[in-house]
N, C-alpha and C positions, 0 to 999 in steps of 0.2 A: 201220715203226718198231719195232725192237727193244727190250725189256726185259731184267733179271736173272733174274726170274718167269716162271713159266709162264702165259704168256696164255691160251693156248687151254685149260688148265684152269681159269682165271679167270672167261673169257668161254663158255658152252659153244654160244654160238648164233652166227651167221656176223656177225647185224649183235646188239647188245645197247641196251636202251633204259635209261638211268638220268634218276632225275629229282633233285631237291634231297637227298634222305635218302643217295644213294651207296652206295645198299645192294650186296651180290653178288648176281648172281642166285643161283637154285636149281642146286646141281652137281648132275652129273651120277653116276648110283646106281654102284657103286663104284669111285670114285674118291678118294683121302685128302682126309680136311678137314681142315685145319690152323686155329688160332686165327681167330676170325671177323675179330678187331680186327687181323690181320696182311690179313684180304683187302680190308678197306674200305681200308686204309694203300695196297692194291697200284692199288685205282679211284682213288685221290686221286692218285695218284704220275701214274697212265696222262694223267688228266685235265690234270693240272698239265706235264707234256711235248707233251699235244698241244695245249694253248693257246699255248704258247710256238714252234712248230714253226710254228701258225698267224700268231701275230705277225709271226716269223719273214720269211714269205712274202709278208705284205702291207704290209711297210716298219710295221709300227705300232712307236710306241716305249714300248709297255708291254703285255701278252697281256690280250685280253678276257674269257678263257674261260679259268678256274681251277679248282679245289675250293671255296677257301671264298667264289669269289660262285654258283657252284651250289646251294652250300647254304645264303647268303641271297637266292636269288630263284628263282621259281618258273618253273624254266627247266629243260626235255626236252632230254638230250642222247644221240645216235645215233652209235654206236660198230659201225666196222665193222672187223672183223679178216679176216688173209688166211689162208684155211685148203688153199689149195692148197699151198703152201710153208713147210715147219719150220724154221726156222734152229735149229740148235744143240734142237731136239725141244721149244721152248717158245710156236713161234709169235708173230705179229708183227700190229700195226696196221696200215693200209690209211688210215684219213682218219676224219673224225670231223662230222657236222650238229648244230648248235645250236636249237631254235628255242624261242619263246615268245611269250606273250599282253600284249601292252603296249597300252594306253591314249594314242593320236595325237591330234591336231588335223590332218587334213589338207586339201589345197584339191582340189576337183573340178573338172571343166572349163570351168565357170563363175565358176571363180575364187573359190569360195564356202566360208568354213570348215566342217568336219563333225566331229564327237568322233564318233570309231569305236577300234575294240579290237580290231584283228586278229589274226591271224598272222606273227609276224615270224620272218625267217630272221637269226640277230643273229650265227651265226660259220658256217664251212666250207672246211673243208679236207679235203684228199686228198695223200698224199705225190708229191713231185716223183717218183719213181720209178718211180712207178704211176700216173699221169696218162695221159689218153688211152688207157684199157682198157677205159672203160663203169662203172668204178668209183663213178663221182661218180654216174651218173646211178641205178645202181641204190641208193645211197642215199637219193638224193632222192625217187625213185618211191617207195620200202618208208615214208619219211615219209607223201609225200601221202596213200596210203593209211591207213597209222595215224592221220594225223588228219581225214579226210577232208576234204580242202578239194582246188580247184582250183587250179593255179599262180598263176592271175590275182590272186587274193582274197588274195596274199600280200602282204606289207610287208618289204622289203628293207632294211639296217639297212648303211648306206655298204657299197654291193655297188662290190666290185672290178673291171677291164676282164672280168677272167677269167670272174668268174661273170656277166657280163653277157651275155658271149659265148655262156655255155652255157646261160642262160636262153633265150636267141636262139635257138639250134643246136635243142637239143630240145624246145621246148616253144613256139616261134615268138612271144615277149615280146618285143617290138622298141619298139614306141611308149609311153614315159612320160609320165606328168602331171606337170609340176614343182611341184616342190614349197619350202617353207621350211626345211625340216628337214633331216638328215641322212638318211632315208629314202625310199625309192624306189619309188613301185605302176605301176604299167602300166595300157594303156587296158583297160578293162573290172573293171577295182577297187569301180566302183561297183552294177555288173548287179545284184550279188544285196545290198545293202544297203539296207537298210531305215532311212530318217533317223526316229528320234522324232517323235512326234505333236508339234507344239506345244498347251500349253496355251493358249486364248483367252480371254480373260474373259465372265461370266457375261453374255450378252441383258437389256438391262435393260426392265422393264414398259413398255406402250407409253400408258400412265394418266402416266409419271415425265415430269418435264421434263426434257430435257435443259441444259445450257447453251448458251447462245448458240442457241435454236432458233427456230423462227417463232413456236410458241407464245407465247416471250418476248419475242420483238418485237411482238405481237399483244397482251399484255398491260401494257408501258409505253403503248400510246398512249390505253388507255383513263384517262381522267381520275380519280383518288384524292381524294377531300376532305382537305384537311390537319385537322389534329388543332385545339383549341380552343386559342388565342382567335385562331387564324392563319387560322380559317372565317367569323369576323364580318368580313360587309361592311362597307367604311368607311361611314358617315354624313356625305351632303352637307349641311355647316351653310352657311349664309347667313355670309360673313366679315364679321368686326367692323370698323365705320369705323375705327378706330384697332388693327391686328393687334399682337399681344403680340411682342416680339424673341425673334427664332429662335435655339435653342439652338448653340454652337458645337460640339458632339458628331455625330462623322458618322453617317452614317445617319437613317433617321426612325423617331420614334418613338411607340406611342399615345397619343392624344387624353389628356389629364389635366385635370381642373379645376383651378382656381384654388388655389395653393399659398398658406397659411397664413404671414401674418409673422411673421418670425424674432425671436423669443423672448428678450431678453439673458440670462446668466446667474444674474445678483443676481436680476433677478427671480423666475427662474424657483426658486431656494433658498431668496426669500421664500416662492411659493405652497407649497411642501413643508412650509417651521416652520406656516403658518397651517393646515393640512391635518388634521383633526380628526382624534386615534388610532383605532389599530385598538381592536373589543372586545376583544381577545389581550390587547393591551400593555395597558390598561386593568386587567387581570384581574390580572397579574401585578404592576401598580404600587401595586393593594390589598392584595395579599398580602404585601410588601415595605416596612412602614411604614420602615425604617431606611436608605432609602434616598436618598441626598444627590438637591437638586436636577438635579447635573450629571447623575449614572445617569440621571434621571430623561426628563431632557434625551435623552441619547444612548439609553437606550431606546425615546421617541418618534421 
């Protein structure tokens, strides 16, 4: 893939690693440096034709792999340039590796979910022209190396027939875990992972009761005294030749002695006027000579 610019004074090294920031690398000692902000404009331009070159290739209908989502997401991108061939003395791109650390849910072969954060290979390309030279694979090696990982340990990000092919071919990836997602691991994804400890809950003392335990069944059958007056034994009376009428109130209820006749009202308003004052009212009805009979009244 061709440019306006000079590549190969752009890029000085065969493969170049850029991450979010888009920085130039460090040129090379005499050679012209032009405006810095003209060479970060030239990694954006490069980035931005070989995402779309990639699109491109694999039917997408919009490029995954741009400038400005490089520089919001913390994604390694692997730029390999062809330094056997000058076009026009400015040098040309060859294909380009994506990868990055993402946060999955995936299922293992027990069918069991696991939150892991691998490796993902999330774009790749190689130009059709240059295909089938070794190109592809020595990018991918010079990856695995800079990040040290194994093929297997990777997470594939919707891998195309092509790169499946070539995961196959070099590096013998053949058998997948299915998965939910759009993602893709291979058998042995799991070898060197380590699932989180689960937290258990604290051992509880072996003094505590539990619920529902023998203990507590051992402890209902031991007999409680109820509370008073539900502990007094009834008292067997001898019943009366003639039994008093049973109350129509369900339930039974305690023993009570003989209730007191009912009282009429006149009466009972006589005994309160007959009911000798208090010394209070008394006290007050001396100190109060000018007081009509009715006060008199109404204050007793």
């Amino acid at each position: 893939m061709e440019f306006s610019f000079d590549v190969d004074a752009l890029l000085p090294e065969r493969i170049t690693v850029l991450d979010q920031h888009l920085r130039p690398p460090a040129r090379r000692p005499g050679t012209t440096t032009p405006a810095r902000v003209d060479l970060q404009q030239q990694i954006m331009t490069i980035v931005d034709e070989l995402g779309k070159a990639s699109a491109k290739a694999q039917h997408l209908p919009a490029p995954i792999t741009s400038a400005s989502r490089m520089q919001s997401n913390r994604h390694v991108m692997y730029v390999l340039k062809d330094t056997s061939a000058r076009p026009a003395g400015k040098g040309a791109v060859i294909g380009f590796l994506k990868v990055g650390y993402k946060k999955l849910f995936v299922l293992d072969d027990r069918e069991a979910h696991n939150e892991v954060e691998p490796l993902c290979i999330l774009d790749f390309y190689i130009h059709e022209s240059l295909q089938r030279h070794g190109h592809g694979r020595e990018l991918f090696h010079y990856m695995l190396q800079k990040e040290r990982v194994e093929p297997h340990q990777l997470a594939i990000d919707r891998p195309s027939p092509k790169l499946l092919k070539f995961l196959n071919k070099h590096y013998n990836l053949e058998t997948t875990v299915p998965q939910v997602n759009n993602f893709v691991i291979f058998e042995g994804f799991f070898a060197h992972q380590h699932p989180p400890a689960r937290k258990l809950p604290p051992k509880r003392a072996e003094g505590d009761i539990k619920p529902y335990s023998s203990s507590d069944r051992e402890f209902l059958k031991v007999a409680v005294e109820p509370p008073w007056p539900l502990n007094r034994a009834p008292r067997r009376a001898t019943p009366p030749a003639h039994p008093p009428p049973r109350s129509s109130s369900l339930g039974n209820s305690p023993e009570r002695g003989p209730l007191r006749p009912f009282v009429p009202e006149q009466e009972l308003l006589r005994s309160l006027r007959l009911c000798p004052p208090h010394p209070t009212a008394r006290l007050l009805l001396a100190t109060d000579p000018g007081g009509s009979p009715a006060q008199r009244r109404r204050t007793r």
